[in-house]
C-alpha positions in Angstrom: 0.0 0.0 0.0 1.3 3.3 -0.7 1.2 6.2 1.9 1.4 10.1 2.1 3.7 12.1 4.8 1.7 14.9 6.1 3.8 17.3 8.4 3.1 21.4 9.4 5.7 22.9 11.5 5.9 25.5 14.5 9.2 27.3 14.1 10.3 29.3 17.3 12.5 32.7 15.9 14.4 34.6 18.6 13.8 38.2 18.0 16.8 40.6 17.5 16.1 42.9 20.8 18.6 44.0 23.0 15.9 43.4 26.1 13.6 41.0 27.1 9.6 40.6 26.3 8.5 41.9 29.9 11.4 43.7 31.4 14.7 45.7 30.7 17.5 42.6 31.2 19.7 42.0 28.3 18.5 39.1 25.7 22.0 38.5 23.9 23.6 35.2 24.1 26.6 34.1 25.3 26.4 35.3 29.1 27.4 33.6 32.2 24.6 31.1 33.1 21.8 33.2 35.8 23.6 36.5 34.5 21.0 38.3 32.7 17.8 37.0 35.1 15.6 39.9 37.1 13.0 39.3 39.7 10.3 40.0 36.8 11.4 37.3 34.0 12.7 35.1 37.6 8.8 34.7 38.0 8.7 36.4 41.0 5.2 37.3 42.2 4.1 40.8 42.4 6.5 42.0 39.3 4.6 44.0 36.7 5.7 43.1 33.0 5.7 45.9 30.1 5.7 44.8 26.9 9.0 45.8 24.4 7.4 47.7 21.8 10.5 46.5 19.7 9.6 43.0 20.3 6.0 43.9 18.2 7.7 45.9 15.6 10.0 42.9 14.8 6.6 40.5 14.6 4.7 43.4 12.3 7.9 42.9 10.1 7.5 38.7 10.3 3.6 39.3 8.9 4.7 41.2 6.3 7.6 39.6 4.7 5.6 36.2 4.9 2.4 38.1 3.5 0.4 37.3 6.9 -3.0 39.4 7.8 -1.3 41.9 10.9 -4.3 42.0 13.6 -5.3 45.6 14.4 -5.6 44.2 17.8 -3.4 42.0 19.2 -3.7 40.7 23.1 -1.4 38.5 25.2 -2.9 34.8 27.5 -1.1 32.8 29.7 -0.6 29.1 28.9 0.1 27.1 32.3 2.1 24.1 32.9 5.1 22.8 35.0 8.9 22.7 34.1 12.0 23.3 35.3 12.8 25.8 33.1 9.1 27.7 33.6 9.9 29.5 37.0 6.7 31.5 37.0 4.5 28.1 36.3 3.1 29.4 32.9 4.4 31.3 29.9 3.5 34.9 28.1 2.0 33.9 24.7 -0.9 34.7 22.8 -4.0 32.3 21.0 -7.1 34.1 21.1 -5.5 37.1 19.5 -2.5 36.5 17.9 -0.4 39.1 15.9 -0.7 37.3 12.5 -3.1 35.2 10.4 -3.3 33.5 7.1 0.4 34.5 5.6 2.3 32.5 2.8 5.9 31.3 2.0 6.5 30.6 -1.7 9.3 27.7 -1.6 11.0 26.1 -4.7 12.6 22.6 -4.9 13.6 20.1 -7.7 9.7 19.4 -7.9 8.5 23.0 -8.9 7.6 26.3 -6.6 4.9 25.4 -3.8 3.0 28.2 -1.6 2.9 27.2 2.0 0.3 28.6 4.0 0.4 29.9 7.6 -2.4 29.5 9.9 -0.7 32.0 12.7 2.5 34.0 13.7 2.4 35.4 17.8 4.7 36.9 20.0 5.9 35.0 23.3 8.4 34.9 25.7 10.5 32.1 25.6 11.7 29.7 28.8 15.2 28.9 30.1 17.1 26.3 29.4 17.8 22.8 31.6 21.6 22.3 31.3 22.1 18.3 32.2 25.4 17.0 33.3 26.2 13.6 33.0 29.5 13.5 35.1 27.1 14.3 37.7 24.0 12.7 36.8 22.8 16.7 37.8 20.2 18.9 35.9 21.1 23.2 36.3 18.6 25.4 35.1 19.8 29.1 33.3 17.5 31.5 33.6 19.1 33.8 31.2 16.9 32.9 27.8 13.8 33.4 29.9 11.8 35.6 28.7 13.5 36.5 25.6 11.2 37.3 23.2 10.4 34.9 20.1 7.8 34.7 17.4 6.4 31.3 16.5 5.4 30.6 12.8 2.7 28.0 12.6 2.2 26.7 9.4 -0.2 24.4 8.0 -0.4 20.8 7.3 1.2 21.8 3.8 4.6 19.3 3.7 4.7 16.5 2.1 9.2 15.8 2.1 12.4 16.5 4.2 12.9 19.0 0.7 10.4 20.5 1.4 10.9 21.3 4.7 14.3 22.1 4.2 13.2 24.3 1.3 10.8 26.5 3.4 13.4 26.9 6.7 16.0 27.7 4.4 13.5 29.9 2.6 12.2 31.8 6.3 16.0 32.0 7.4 16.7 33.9 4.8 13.6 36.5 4.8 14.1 36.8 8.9 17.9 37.5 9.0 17.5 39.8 5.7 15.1 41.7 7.4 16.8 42.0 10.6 14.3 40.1 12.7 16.4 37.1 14.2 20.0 36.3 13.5 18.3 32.5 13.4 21.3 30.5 14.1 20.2 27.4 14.7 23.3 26.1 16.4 22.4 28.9 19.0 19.0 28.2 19.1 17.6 30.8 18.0 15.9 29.4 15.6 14.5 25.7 16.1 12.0 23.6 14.5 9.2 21.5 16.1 8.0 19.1 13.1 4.1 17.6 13.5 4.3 14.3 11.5 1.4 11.6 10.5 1.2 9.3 7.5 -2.3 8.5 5.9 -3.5 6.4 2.7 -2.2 7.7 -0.6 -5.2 9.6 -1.9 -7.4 9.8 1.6 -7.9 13.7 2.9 -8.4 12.2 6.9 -5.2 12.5 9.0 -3.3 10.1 10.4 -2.1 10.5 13.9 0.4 12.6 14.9 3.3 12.7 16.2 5.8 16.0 17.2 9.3 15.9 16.9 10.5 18.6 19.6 13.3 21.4 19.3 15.4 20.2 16.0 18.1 22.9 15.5 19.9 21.8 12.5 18.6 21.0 8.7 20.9 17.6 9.0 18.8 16.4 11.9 15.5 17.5 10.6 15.9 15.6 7.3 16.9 13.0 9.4 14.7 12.7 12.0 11.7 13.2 9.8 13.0 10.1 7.9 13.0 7.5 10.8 10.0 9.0 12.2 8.0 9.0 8.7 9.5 5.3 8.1 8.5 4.2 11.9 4.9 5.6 11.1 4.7 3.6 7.5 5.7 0.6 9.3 3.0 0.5 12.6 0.3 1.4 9.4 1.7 -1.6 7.4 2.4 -4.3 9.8 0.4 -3.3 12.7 4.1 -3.4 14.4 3.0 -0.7 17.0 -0.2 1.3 17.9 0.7 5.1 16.7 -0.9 7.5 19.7 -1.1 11.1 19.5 2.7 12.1 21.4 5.8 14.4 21.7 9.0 12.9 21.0 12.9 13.6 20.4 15.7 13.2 18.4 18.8 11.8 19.5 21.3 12.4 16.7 23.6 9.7 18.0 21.4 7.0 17.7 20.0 7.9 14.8 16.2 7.0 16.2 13.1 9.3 17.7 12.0 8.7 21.7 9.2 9.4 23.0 9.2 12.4 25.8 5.0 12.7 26.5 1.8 12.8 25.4 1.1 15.1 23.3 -1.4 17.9 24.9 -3.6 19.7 23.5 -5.1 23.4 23.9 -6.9 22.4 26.9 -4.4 21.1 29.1 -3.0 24.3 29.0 -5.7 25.5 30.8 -5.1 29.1 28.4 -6.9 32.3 29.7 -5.9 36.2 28.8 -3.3 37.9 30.7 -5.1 40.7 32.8 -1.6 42.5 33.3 -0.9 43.5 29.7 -3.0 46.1 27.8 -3.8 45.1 24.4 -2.0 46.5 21.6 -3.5 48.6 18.9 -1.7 48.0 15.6 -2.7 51.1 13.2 -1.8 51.5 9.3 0.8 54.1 10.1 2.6 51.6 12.3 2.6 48.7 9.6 3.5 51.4 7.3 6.3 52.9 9.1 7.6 49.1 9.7 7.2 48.4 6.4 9.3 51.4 5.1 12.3 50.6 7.3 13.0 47.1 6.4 15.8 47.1 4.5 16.9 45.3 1.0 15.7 41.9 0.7 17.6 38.5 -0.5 15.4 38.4 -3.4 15.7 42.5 -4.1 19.5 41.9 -3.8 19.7 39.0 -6.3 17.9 41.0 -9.0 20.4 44.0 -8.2 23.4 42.2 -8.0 22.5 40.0 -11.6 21.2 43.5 -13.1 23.0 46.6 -12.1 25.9 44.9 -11.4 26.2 42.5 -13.7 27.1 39.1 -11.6 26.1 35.7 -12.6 23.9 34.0 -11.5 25.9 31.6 -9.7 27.7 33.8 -7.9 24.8 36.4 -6.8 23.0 33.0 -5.1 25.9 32.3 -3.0 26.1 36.0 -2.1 22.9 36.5 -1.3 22.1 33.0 0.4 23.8 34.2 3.5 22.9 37.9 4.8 26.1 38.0 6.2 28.5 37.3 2.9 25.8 39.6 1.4 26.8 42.3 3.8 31.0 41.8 3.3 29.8 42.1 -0.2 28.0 45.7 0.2 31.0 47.1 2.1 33.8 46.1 0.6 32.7 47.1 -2.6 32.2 50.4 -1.2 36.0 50.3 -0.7 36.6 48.8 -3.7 34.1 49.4 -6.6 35.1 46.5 -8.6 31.7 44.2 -7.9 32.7 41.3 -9.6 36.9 40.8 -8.3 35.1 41.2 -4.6 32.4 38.0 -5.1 35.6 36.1 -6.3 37.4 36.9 -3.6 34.7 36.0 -1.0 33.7 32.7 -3.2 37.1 31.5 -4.1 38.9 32.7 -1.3 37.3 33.9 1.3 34.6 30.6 1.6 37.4 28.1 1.0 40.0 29.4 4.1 36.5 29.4 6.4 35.2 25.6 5.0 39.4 24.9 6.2 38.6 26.4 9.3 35.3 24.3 10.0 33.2 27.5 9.6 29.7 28.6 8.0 29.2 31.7 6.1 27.2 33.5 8.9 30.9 33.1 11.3 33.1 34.6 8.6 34.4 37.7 10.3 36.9 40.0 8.5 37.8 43.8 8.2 35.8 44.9 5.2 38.3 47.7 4.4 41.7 45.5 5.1 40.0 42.8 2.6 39.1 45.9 -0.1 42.6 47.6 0.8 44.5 43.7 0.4 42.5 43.8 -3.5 43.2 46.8 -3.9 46.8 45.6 -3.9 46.8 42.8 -6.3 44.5 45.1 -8.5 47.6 47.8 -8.5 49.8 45.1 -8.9 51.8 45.8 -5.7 51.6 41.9 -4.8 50.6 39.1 -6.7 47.6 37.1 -6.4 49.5 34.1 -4.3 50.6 36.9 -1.6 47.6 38.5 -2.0 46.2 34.8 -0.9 48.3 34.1 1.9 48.1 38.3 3.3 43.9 37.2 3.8 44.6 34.6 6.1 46.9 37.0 8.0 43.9 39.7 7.5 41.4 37.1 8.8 43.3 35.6 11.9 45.5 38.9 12.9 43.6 41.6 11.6 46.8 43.1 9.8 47.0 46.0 7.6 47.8 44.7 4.1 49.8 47.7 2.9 51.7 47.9 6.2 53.3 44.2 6.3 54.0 44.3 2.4 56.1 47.4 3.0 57.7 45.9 6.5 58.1 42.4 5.2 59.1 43.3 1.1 56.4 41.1 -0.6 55.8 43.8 -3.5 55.2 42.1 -6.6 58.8 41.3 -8.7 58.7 42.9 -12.3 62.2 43.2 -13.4 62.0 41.1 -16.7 65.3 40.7 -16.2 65.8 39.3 -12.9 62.6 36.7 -13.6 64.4 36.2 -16.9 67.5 34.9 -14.7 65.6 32.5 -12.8 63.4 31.0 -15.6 66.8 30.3 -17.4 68.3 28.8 -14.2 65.1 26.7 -13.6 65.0 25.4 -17.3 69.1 24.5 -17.0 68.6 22.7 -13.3 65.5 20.2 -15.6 66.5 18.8 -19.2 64.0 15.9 -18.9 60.9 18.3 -18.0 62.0 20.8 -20.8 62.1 17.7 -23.2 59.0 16.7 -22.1 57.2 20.1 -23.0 58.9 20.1 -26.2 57.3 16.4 -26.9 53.8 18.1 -26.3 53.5 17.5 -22.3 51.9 21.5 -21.9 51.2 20.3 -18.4 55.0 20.9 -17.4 55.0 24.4 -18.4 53.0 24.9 -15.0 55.3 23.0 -13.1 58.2 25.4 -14.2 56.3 28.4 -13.2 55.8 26.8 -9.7 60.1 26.0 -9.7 60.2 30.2 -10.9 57.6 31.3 -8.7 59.1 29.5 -5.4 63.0 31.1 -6.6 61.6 34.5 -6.5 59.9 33.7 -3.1 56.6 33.5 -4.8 56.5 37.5 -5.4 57.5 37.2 -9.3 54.4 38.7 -11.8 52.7 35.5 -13.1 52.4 36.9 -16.6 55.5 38.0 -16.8 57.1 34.5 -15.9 54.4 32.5 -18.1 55.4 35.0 -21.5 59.6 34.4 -20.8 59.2 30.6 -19.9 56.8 30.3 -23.6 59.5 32.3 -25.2 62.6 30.1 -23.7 60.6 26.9 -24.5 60.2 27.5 -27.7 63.9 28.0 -28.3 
């Protein structure tokens, strides 16, 4: 029998504010565990909470960029339950009045472009995190993520693959980190994926039951876990092997298999009513407006640019503009150096393969933006050649130098004397009789090893053209 993966997904988005959702302590990552924690997001009773108008800006800009209906009114509920990590025994969220409805993410894969459809984006504080240590056998609770304010995207049951889902997170990471609404690195969790999965008849419109696959924070384990989990649910509908019942479960990427946590609740165990502490919050035209006016150049806006005006390829303006922060190196450096295309070959060919060397990703590239124009500028001027040129961005990248400064101090500028190149292409050619008769027999390969031999006598500072025209000429004699 054949059978159809249905999934939707609830993506939770840290919001780029410096403050929390209800008070005034700092919501960056990184601090000392219990640094960042007040008595107000510490659950203490008594403490008023004031919503961070920033924190509703930032969700006006999700609706729009995802094409959702922003409410006019938007009110926040309290959903109750017990955890660790909960210290005030219920979290700051909103149902009855969320700020978004009905929005839509166009994705594309091998099979064609697909429009998924949102039911809901709202606004709600987020809960700390249990730390568990197995020297131990211990569970510490940091406080400091509490209440840091996040927008989670619900979508509809709308998936039917891994590419798609894929497809759509890569899709929303772009539009929220282009727009300045979450830096969603998922390795930081701020941005992670809950995945609602059921299988069903090919061809039946009931759905089967389903299953949640909890806080996923990387694509690899996604597409994995939705592939054991969609396998294990094909196999209890086939073989009867196990009764499916309506549950949360998690990943572990170790073992390669999905666990079950809970049951799964629903609404009503929540026991959900509205907040009586917070005001609503009136959402005119002006404010979308004003919103709307401020978000800066898109991925999509970029790509066009960057393939029109500027004349890129494709190829390269999709790598530029898949991560927002190659796209901004991009934007300033050429704004040191206005050569558009030299600076997307640098940060393709040179600048991507020292990171992928170094075990980075594109968003943890970090690099002076006018040393890197200044270091082109260079081998542009032919100053240095493109090898030093290579080896001064490492340098740039790990010790921040200034280009111009160590080629003075260490005597790198580019060799042009023809007749001191001239010299060592003759001695190179003298020291190899068997190579030089294999170029004359037709090998054209060698004529790149004796430019190597030159290169390395003139301590790799020797104008490549320059060596390639006098070791043609010598050749040929």
């Amino acid at each position: 029998m054949k059978y159809e993966i249905v999934m939707g997904l609830e993506v939770h988005v840290e919001l780029a504010t410096n403050s929390k959702l209800f008070c005034g302590c700092s919501a960056k990552f990184g601090a000392e565990a219990n640094e960042n924690v007040c008595p107000a997001c510490a659950g203490m009773p008594g403490m008023p909470a004031v919503t961070n108008k920033k924190a509703v800006e930032l969700g006006i800009a999700a609706g729009i960029i995802t094409n959702s209906e922003i409410a006019k009114t938007m009110t926040f509920d309290k959903k109750n339950y017990f955890y660790p990590d909960l210290p005030a025994g219920y979290q700051i969220t909103q149902l009855f009045a969320p700020i978004c409805r009905n929005g839509w993410v166009e994705i594309e894969t091998e099979a064609g472009k697909k429009k998924i459809t949102l039911k809901q984006i709202h606004i709600e504080e987020d809960a700390g995190k249990l730390v568990h240590d197995s020297h131990t056998g211990t569970t510490l609770v940091d406080f400091n993520r509490t209440s840091v304010p996040l927008v989670e995207i619900v979508s509809n049951p709308d998936f039917r693959s891994s590419d798609e889902v894929i497809a759509y997170l890569e899709k929303l990471r772009s539009l929220l980190s282009f727009a300045n609404i979450s830096d969603c690195k998922m390795q930081e969790g701020s941005m992670r994926c809950d995945v609602n999965i059921s299988a069903r008849e090919a061809g039946s419109n009931k759905l089967g039951t389903r299953t949640e696959i909890k806080n996923l924070n990387s694509l690899k384990a996604i597409a994995k876990a939705i592939t054991y989990e969609s396998q294990r649910h094909m196999d209890a509908l086939e073989t009867g092997s196990e009764t499916l019942i309506q549950e949360t479960r998690r990943w572990d990427d170790n073992k390669g298999e999905t666990f079950s946590m809970r049951g799964k609740e629903d609404a009503t165990d929540y026991r959900y009513f509205p907040n009586p502490e917070l005001m609503p919050v009136v959402i005119g035209d002006e404010w979308i407006s004003a919103v709307r006016a401020a978000l800066p150049e898109m991925a999509h806006e970029k790509f066009a640019r960057l393939t029109g005006q500027l004349g890129l390829s494709e190829y390269d303006s999709r790598i530029i503009t898949g991560s927002k922060n190659l796209s901004e190196i991009f934007d300033e450096t050429t704004r040191y150096f206005n050569n558009p295309k030299e600076v997307a070959n640098w940060i393709i060919v040179e600048l991507l393969s020292i990171a992928t060397g170094d075990n980075k990703g594109e968003d943890d590239i970090a690099i002076d933006r006018k040393k890197f124009a200044k270091l082109m500028e260079l081998v542009d001027q032919k100053i240095i050649n493109r090898n030093v040129g290579k080896k001064l961005l490492v340098k740039v990248l790990e010790e921040g130098i200034d280009p111009a400064a160590y080629v003075e101090e260490n005597r790198l500028g580019m060799v042009s004397d023809a007749d001191v190149i001239r010299k060592a292409v003759l001695e190179v050619l003298s020291e190899d009789e068997k190579s030089v008769n294999e170029y004359k027999g037709g090998n054209q390969k060698v004529l790149g090893f004796f430019v190597g031999k030159v290169m390395k006598k003139l301590d790799g500072k020797a104008d490549p053209k320059i060596v390639n025209a006098l070791l043609a000429e010598h050749l040929a004699k």
